[in-house]
N, CA, C and O of each residue as an XYZ file, in Angstrom:
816
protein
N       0.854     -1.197      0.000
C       0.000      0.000      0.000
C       0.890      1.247      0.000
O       2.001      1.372      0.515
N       0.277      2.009     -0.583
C       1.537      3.496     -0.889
C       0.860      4.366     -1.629
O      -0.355      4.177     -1.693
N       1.278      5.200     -2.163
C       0.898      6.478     -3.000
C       2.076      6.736     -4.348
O       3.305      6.722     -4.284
N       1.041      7.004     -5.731
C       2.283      6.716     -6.603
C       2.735      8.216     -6.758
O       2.656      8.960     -5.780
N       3.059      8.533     -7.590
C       4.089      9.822     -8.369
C       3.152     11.075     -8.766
O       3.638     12.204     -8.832
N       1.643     10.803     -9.054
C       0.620     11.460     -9.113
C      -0.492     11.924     -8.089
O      -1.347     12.798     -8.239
N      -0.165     10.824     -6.646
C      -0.640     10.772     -5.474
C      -2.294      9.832     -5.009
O      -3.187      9.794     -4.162
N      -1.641      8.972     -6.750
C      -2.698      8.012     -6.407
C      -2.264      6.831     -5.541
O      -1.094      6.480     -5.393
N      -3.098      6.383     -5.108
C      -2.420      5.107     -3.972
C      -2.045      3.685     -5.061
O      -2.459      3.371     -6.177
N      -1.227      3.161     -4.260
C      -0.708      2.089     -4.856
C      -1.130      0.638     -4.557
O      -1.594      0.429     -3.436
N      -1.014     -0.537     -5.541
C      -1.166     -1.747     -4.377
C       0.126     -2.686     -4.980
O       0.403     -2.532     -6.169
N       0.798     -3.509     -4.295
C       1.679     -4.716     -4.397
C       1.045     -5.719     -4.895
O       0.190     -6.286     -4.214
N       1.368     -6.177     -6.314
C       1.136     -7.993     -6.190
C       2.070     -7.992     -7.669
O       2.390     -7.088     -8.440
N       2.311     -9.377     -7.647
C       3.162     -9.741     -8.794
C       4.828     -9.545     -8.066
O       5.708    -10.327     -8.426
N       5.080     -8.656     -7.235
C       6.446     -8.057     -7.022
C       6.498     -7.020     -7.052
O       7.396     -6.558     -6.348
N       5.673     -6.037     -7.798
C       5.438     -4.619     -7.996
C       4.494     -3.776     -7.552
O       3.470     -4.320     -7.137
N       4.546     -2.481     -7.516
C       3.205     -1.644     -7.034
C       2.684     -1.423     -8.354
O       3.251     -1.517     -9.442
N       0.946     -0.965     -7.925
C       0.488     -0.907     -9.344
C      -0.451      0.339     -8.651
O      -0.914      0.352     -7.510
N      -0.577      1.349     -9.677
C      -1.356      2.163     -9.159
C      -2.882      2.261     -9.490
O      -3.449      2.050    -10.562
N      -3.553      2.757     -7.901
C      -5.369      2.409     -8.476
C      -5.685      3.820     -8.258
O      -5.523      4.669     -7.380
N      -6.394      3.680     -9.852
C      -7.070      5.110    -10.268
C      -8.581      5.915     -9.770
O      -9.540      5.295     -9.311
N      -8.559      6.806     -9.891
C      -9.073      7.993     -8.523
C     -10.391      8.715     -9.803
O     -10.267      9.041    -10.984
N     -11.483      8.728     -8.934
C     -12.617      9.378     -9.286
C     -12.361     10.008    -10.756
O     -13.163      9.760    -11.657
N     -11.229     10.828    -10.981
C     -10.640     11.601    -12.029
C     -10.386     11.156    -13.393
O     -10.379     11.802    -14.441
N     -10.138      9.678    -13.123
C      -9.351      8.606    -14.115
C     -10.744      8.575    -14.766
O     -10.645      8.929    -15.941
N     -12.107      8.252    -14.389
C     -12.821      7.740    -15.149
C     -14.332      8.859    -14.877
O     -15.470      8.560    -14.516
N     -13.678     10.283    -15.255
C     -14.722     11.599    -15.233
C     -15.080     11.250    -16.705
O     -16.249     10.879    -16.820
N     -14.543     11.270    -17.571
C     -14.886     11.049    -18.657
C     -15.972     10.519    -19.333
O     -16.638     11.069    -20.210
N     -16.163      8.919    -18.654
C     -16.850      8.312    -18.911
C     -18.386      8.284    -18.351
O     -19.428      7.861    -18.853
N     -18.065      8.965    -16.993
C     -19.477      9.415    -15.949
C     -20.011     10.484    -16.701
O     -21.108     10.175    -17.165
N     -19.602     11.767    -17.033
C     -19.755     12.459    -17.736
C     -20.502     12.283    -19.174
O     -21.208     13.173    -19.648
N     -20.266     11.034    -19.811
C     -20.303     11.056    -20.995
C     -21.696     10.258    -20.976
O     -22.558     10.888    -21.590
N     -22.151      9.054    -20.443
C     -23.241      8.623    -20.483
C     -24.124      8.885    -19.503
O     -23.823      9.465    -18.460
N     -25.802      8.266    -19.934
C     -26.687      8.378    -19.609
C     -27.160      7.210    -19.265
O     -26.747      6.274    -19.951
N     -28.142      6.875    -18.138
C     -28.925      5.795    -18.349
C     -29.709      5.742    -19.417
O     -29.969      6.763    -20.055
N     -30.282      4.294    -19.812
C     -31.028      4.134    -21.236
C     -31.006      2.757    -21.789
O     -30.639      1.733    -21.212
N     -31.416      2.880    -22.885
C     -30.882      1.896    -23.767
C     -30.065      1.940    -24.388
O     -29.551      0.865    -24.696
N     -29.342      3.509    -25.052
C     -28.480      3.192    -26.300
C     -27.285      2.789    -25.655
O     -27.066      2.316    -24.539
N     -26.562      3.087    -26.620
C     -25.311      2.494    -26.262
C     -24.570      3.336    -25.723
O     -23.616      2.953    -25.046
N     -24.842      4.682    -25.899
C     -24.230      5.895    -24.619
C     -24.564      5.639    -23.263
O     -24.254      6.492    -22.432
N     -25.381      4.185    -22.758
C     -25.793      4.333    -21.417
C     -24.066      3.691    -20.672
O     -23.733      3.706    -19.487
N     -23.256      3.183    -21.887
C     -22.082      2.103    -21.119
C     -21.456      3.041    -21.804
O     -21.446      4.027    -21.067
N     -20.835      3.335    -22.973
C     -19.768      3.902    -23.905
C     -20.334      5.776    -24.288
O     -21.363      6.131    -24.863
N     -19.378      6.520    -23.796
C     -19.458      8.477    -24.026
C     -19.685      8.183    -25.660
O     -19.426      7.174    -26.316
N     -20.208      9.328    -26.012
C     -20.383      9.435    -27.831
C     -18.968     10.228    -28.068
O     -18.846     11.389    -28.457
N     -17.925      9.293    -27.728
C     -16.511     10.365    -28.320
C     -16.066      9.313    -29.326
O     -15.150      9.773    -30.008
N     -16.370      8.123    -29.650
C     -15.663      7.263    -31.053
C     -16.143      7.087    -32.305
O     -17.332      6.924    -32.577
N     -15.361      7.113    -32.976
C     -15.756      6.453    -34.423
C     -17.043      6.013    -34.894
O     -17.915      6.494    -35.617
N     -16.838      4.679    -34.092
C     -17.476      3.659    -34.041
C     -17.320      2.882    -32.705
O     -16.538      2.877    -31.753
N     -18.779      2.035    -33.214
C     -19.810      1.055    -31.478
C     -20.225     -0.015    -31.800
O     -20.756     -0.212    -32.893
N     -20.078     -0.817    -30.997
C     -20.351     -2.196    -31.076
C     -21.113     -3.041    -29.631
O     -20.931     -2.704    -28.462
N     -21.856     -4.026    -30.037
C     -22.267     -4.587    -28.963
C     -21.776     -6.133    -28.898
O     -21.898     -6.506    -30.065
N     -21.371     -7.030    -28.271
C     -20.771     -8.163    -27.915
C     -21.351     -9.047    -27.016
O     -21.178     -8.867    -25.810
N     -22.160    -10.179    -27.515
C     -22.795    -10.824    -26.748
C     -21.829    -12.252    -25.944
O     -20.986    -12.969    -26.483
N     -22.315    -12.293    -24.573
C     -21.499    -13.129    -23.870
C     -21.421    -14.568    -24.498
O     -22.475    -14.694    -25.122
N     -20.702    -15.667    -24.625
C     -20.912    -16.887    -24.890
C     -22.027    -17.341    -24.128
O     -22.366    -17.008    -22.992
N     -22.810    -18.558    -25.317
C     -24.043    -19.416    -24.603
C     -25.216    -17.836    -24.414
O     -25.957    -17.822    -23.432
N     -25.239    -17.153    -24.981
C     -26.225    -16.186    -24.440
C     -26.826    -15.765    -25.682
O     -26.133    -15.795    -26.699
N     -28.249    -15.302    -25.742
C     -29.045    -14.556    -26.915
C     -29.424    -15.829    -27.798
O     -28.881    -16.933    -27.846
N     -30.751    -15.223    -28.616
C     -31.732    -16.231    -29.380
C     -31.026    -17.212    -29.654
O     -31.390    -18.309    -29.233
N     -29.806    -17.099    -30.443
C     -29.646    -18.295    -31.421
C     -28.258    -18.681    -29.996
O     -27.222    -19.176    -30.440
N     -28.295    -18.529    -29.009
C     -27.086    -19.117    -27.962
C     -27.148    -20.390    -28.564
O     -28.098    -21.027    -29.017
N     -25.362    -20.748    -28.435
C     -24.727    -21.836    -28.711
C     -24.477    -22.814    -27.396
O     -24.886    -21.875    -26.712
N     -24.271    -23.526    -26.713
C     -23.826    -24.017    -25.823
C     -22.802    -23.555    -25.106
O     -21.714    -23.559    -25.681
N     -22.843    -23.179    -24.070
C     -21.539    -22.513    -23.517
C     -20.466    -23.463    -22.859
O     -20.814    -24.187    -21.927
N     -19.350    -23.473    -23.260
C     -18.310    -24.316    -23.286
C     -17.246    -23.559    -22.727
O     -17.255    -22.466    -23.294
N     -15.981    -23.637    -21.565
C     -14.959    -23.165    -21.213
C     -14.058    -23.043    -22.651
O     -13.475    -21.968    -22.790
N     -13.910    -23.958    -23.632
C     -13.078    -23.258    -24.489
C     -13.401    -21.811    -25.372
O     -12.853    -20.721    -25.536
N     -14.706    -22.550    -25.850
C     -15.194    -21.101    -26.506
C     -15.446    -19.856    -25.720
O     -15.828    -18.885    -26.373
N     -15.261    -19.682    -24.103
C     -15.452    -18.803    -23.593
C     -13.575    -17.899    -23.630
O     -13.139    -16.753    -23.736
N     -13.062    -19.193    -23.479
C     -11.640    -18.850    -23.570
C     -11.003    -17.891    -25.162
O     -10.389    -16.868    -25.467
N     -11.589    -18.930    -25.701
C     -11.741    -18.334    -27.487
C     -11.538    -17.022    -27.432
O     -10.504    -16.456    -27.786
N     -12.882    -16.317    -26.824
C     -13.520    -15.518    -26.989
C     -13.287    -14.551    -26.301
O     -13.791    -13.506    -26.713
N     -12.716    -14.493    -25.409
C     -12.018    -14.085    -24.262
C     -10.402    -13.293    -24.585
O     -10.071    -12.152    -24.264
N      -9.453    -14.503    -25.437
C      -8.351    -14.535    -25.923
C      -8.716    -13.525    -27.269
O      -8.109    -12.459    -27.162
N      -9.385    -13.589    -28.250
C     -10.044    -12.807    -29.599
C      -9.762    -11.196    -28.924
O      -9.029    -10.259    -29.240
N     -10.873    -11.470    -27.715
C     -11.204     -9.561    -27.434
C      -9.645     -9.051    -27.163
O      -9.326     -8.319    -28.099
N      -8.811     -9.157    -26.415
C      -7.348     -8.854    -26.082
C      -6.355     -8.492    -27.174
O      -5.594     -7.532    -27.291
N      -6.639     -9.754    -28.084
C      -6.347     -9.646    -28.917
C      -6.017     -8.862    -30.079
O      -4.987     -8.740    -30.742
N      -7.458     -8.241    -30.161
C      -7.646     -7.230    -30.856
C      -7.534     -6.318    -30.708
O      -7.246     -5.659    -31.707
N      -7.668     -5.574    -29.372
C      -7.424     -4.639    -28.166
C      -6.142     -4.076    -28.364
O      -5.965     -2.869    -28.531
N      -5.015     -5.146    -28.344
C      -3.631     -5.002    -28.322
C      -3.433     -4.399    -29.954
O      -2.947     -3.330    -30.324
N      -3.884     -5.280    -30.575
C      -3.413     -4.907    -31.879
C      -3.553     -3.544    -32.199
O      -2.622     -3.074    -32.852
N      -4.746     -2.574    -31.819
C      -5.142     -1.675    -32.100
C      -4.964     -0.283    -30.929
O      -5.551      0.718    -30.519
N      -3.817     -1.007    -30.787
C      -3.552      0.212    -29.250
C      -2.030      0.261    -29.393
O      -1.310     -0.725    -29.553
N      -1.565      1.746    -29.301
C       0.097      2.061    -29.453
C       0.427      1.604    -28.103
O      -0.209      1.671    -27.051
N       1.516      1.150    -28.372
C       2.139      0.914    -26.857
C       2.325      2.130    -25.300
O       2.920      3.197    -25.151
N       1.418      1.208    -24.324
C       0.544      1.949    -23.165
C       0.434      1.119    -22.234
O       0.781     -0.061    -22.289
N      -0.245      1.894    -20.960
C      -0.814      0.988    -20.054
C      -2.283      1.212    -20.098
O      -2.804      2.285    -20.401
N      -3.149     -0.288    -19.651
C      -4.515      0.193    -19.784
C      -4.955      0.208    -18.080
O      -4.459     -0.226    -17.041
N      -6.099      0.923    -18.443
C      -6.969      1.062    -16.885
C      -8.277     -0.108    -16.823
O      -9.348     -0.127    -17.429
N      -7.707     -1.020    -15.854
C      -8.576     -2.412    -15.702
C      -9.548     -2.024    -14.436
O      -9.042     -1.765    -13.344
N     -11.266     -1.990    -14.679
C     -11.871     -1.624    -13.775
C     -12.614     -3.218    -13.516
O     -12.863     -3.928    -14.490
N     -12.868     -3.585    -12.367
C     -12.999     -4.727    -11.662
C     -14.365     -4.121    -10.639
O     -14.285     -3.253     -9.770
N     -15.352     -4.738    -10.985
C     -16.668     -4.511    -10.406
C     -16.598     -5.079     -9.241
O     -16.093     -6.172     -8.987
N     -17.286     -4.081     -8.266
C     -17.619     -4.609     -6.562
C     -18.583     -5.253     -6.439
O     -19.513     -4.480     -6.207
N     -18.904     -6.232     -6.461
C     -20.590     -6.915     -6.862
C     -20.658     -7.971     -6.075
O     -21.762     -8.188     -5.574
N     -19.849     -8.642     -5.840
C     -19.970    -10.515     -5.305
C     -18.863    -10.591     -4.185
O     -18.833    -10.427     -2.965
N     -17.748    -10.997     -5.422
C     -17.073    -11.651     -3.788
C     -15.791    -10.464     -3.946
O     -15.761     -9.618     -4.839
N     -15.154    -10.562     -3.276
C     -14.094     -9.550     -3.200
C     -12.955     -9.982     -3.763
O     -12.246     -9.107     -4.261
N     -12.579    -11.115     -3.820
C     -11.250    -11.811     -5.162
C     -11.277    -11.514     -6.973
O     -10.497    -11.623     -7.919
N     -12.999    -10.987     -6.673
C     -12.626    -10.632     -8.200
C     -12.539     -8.919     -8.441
O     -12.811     -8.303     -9.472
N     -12.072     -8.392     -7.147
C     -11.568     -7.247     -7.781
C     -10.268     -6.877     -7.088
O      -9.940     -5.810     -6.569
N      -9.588     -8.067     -7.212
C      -7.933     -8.154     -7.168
C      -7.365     -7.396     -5.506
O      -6.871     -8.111     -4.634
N      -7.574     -5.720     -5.307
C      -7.564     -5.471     -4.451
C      -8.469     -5.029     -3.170
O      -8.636     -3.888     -2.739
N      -9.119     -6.511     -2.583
C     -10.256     -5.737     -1.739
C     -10.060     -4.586     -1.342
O     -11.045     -3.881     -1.565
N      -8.942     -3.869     -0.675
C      -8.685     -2.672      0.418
C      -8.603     -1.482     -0.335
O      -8.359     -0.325      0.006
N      -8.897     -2.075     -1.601
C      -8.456     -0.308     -2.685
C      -9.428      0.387     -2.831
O     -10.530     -0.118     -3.044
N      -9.228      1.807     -2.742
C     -10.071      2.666     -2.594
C     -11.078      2.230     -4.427
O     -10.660      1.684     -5.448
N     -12.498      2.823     -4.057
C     -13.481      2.593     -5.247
C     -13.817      3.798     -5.940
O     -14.077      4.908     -5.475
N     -13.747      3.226     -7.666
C     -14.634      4.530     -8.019
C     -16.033      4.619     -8.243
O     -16.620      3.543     -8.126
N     -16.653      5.498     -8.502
C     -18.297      5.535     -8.767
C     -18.524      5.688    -10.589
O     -17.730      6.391    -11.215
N     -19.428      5.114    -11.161
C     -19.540      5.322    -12.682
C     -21.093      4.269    -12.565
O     -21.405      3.398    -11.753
N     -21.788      4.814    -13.723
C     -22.965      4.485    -14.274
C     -23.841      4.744    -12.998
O     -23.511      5.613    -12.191
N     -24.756      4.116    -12.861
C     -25.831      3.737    -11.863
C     -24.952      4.022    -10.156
O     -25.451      3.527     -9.145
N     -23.942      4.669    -10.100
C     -23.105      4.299     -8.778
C     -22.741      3.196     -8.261
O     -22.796      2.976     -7.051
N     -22.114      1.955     -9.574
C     -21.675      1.062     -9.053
C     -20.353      1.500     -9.095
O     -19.827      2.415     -9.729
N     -19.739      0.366     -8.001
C     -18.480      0.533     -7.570
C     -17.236      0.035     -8.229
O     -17.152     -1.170     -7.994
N     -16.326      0.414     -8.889
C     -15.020     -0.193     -9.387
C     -13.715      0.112     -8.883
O     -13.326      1.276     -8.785
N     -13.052     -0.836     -8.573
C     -11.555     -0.537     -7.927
C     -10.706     -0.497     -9.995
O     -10.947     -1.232    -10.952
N     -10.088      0.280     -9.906
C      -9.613      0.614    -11.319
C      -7.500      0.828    -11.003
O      -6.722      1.481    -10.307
N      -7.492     -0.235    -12.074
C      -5.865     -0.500    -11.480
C      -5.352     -0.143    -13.100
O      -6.047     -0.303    -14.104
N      -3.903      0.397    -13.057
C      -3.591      0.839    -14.401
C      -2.401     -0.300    -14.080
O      -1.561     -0.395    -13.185
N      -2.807     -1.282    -15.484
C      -1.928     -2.763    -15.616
C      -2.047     -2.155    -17.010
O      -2.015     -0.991    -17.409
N      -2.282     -4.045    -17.983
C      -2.003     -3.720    -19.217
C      -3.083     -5.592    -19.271
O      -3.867     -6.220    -18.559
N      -2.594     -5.685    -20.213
C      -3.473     -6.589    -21.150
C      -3.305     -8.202    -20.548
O      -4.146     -9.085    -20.378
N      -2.021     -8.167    -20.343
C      -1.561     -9.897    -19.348
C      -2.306     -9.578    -18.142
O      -2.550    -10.574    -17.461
N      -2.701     -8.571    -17.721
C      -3.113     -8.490    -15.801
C      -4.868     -9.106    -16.411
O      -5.349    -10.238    -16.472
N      -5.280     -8.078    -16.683
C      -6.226     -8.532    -17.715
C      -6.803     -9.606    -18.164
O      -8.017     -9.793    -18.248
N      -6.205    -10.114    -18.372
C      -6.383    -12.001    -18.816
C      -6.104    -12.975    -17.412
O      -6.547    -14.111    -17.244
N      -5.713    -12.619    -16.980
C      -4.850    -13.248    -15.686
C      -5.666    -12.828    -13.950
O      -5.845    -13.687    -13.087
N      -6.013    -11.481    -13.804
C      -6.237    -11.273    -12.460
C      -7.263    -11.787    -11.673
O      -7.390    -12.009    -10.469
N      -8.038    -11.934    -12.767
C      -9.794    -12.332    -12.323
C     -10.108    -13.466    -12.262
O     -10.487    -13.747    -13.399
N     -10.220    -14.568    -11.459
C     -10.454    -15.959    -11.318
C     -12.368    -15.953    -12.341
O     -13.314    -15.200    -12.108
N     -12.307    -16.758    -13.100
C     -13.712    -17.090    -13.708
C     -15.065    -17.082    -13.281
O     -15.194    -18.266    -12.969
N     -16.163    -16.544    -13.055
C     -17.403    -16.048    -12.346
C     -18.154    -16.365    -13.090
O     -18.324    -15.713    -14.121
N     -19.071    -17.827    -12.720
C     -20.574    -18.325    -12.944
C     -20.023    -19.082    -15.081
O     -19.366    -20.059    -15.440
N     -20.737    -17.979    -15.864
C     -20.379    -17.900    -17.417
C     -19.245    -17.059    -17.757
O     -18.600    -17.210    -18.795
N     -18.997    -16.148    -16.859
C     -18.158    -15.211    -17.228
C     -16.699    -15.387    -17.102
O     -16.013    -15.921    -16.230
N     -16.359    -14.686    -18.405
C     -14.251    -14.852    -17.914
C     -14.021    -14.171    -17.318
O     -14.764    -13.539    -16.566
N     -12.452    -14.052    -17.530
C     -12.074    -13.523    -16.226
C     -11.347    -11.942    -16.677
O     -10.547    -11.235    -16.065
N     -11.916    -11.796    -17.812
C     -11.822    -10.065    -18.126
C     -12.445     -9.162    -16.922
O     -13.162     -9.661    -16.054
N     -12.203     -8.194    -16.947
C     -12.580     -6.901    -16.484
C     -13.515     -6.390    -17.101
O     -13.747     -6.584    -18.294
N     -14.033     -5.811    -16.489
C     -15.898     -5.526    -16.507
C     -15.716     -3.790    -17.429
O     -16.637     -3.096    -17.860
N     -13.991     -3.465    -17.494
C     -14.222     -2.048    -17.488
C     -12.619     -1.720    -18.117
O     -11.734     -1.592    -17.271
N     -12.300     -1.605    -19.356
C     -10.632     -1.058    -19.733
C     -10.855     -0.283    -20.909
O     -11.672     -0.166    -21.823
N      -9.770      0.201    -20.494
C      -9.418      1.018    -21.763
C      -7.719      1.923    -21.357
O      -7.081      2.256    -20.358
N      -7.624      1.985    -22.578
C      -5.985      2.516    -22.602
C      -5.727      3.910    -22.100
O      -6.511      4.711    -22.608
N      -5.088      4.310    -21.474
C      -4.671      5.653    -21.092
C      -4.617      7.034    -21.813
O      -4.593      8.195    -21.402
N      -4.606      6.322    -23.338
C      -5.033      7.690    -24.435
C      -6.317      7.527    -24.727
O      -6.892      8.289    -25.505
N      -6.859      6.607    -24.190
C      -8.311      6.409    -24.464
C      -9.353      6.332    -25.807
O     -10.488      6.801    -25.899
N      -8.547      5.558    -26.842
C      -8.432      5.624    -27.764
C      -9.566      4.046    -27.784
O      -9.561      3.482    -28.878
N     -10.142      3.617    -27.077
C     -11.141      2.366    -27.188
C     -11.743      2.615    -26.019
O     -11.233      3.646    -25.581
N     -12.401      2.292    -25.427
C     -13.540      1.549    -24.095
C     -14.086      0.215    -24.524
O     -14.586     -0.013    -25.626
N     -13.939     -0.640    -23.541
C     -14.649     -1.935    -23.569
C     -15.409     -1.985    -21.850
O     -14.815     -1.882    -20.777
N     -16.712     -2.153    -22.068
C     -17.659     -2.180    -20.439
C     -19.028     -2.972    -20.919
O     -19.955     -2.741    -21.696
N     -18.672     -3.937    -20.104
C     -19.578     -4.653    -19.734
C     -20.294     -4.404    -18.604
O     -19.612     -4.615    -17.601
N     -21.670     -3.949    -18.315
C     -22.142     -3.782    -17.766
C     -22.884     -4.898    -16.633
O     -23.373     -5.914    -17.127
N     -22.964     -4.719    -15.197
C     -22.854     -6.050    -14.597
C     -24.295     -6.834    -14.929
O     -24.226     -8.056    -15.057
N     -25.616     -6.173    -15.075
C     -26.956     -6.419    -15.376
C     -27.207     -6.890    -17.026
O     -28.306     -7.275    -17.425
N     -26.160     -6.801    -17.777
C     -26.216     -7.024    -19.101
C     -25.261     -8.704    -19.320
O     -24.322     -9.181    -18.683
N     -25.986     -9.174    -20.421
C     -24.834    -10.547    -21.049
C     -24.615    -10.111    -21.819
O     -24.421    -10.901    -22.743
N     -24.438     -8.599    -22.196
C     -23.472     -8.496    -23.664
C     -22.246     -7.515    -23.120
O     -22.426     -7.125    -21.966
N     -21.162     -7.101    -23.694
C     -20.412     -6.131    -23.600
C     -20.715     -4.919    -24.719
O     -21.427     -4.910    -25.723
N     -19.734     -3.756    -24.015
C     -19.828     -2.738    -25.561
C     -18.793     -2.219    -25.418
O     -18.199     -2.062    -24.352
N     -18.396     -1.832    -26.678
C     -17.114     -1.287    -27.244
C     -17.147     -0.056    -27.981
O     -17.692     -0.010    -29.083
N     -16.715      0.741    -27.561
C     -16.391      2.091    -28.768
C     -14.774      2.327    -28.939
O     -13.932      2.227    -28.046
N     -14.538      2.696    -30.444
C     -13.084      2.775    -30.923
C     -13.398      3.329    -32.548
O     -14.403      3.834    -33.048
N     -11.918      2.950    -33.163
C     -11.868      3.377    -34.596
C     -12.592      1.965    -35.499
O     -12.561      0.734    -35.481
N     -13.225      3.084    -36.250
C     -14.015      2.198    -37.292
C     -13.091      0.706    -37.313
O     -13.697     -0.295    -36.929
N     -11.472      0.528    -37.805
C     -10.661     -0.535    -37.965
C     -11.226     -1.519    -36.557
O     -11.733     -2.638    -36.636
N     -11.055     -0.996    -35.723
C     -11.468     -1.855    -34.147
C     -12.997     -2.719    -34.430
O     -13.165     -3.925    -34.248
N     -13.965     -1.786    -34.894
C     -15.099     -2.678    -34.769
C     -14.991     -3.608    -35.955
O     -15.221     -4.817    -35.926
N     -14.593     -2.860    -37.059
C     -14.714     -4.016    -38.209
C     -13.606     -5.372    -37.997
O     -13.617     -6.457    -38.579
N     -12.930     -5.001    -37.236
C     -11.899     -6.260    -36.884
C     -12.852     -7.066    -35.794
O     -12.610     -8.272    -35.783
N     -13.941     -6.619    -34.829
C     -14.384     -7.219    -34.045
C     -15.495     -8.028    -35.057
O     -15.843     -9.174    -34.773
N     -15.812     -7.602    -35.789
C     -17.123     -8.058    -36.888
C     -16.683     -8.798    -37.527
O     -17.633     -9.379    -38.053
N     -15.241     -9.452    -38.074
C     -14.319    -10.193    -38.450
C     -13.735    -11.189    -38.075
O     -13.136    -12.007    -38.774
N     -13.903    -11.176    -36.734
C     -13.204    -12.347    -36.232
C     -13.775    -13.711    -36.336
O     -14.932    -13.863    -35.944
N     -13.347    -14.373    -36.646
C     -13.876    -16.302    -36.455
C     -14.543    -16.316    -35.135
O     -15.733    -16.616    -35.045
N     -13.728    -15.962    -33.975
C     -14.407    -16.473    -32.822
C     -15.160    -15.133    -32.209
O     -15.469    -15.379    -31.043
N     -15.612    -13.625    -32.650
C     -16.331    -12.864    -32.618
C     -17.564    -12.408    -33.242
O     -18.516    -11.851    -32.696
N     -17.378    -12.793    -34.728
C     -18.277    -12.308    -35.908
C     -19.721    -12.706    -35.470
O     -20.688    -11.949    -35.565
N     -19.769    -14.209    -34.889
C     -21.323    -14.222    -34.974
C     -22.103    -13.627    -33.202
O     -23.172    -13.985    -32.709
N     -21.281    -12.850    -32.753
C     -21.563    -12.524    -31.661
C     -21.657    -11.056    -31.616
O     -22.151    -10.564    -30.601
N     -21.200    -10.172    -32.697
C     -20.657     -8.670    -32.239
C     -21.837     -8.383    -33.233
O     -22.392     -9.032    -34.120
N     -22.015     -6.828    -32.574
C     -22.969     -6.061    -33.716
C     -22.755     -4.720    -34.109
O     -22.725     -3.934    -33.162
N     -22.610     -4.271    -35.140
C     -22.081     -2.815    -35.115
C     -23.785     -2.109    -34.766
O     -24.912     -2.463    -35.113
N     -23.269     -0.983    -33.928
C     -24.519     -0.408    -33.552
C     -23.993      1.189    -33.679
O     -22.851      1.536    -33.376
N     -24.986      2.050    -34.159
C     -25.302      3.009    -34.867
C     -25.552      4.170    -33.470
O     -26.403      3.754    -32.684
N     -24.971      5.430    -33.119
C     -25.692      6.467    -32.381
C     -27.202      7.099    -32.388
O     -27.884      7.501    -31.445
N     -27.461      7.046    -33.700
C     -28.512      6.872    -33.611
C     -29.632      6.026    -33.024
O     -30.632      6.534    -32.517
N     -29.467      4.981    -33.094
C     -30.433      3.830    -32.524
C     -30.493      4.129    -31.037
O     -29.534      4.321    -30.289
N     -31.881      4.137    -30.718
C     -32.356      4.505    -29.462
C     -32.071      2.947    -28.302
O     -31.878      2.911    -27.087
N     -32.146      1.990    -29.177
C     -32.262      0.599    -28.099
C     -30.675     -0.098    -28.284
O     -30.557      0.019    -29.503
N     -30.064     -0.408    -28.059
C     -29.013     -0.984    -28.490
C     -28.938     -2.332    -27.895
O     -27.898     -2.987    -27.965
N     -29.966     -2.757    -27.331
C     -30.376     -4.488    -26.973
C     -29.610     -5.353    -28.024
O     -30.025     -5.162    -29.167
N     -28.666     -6.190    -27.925
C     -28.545     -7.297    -28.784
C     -29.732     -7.870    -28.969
O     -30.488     -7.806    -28.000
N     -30.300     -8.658    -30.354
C     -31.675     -9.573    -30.435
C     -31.590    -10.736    -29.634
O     -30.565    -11.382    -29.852
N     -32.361    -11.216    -28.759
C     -32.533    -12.172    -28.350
C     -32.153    -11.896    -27.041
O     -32.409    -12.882    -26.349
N     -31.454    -10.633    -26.129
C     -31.477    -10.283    -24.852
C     -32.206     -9.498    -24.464
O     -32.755     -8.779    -25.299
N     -32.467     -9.343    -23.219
C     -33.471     -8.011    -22.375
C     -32.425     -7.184    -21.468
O     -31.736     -7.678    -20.575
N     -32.438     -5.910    -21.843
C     -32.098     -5.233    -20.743
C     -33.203     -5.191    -19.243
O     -34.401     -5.271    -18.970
N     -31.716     -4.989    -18.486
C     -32.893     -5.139    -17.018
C     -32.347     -3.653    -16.130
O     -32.871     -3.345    -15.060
């Protein structure tokens, strides 16, 4: 426990301190949406382009949900993430919801965003990412909440939703609309559109 170079507090694991980000880190994004349906209720109207991402095993035509294809699918999003991001650190937000192991540092101070749920928000990178979050119910073990420090993408999954959403450069979504283990799951969705429901889910 400590305070980093900016006077955000710090936490230890791996061998290193990692610093967790402060009300400030994620004004942006409080700022930027609304409750609703569209897709400004998770992602600010500052990108390109928007997308919606339905969880494995979930929506009308759900497939069977299987640990590999969750892994697949899991491994795809990062994937792409990385590819489309200059070299950075990202800000991994980890929802307060259940048990306290899945947000890496119980004792770290929380931020507030959407509805006033709670996120402890740690600036790692893409291996913490894949790695920090032990697996929950259907869900991997991504983060509920990242994006890179130039802020050049958002990915948030919202905890009441089985889909995720993404805003970035047009290249980002059409690579998400592309993928083998994404394509039949992602949807490009429009600012305009008032509902941004994937077919076959309910918002709650």
């Amino acid at each position: 426990m400590g305070v980093g170079s900016e006077g955000m507090s710090t936490r230890v694991k791996e061998g290193r301190a990692w610093r967790i980000g402060d009300q400030a880190a994620v004004s942006w994004i409080q700022d930027g949406t609304s409750s609703g349906l569209a897709i400004t209720s998770a992602i600010p109207p500052v990108f390109d382009a928007y997308l919606t991402l339905e969880q494995v095993g979930t929506g009308a035509a759900a497939e069977r949900w299987t640990e590999d294809k969750q892994n697949r699918q899991d491994q795809a999003i990062l994937e792409l993430l990385r590819e489309h991001t200059a070299h950075q650190r990202w800000w991994l937000g980890f929802l307060d919801y259940a048990e306290q192991a899945e947000i890496v540092f119980a004792d770290a101070p929380r931020v507030n965003l959407y509805a006033d749920w709670r996120y402890v928000l740690i600036e790692a990178g893409p291996e913490q990412a894949a790695a920090w979050r032990e697996r929950h119910r259907r869900n991997g073990p991504l983060p509920a909440l990242m994006f890179p420090t130039d802020r050049s993408w958002l990915y948030s999954n919202l905890w009441d939703d089985d889909w995720a959403c993404v805003g970035g450069s047009q290249r980002l979504v059409e690579a998400f609309l592309a993928h083998p283990d994404l394509r039949d799951r992602a949807l490009e969705v429009d600012l305009s559109v008032e509902d941004a429901t994937p077919p076959g889910h309910t918002a709650r």
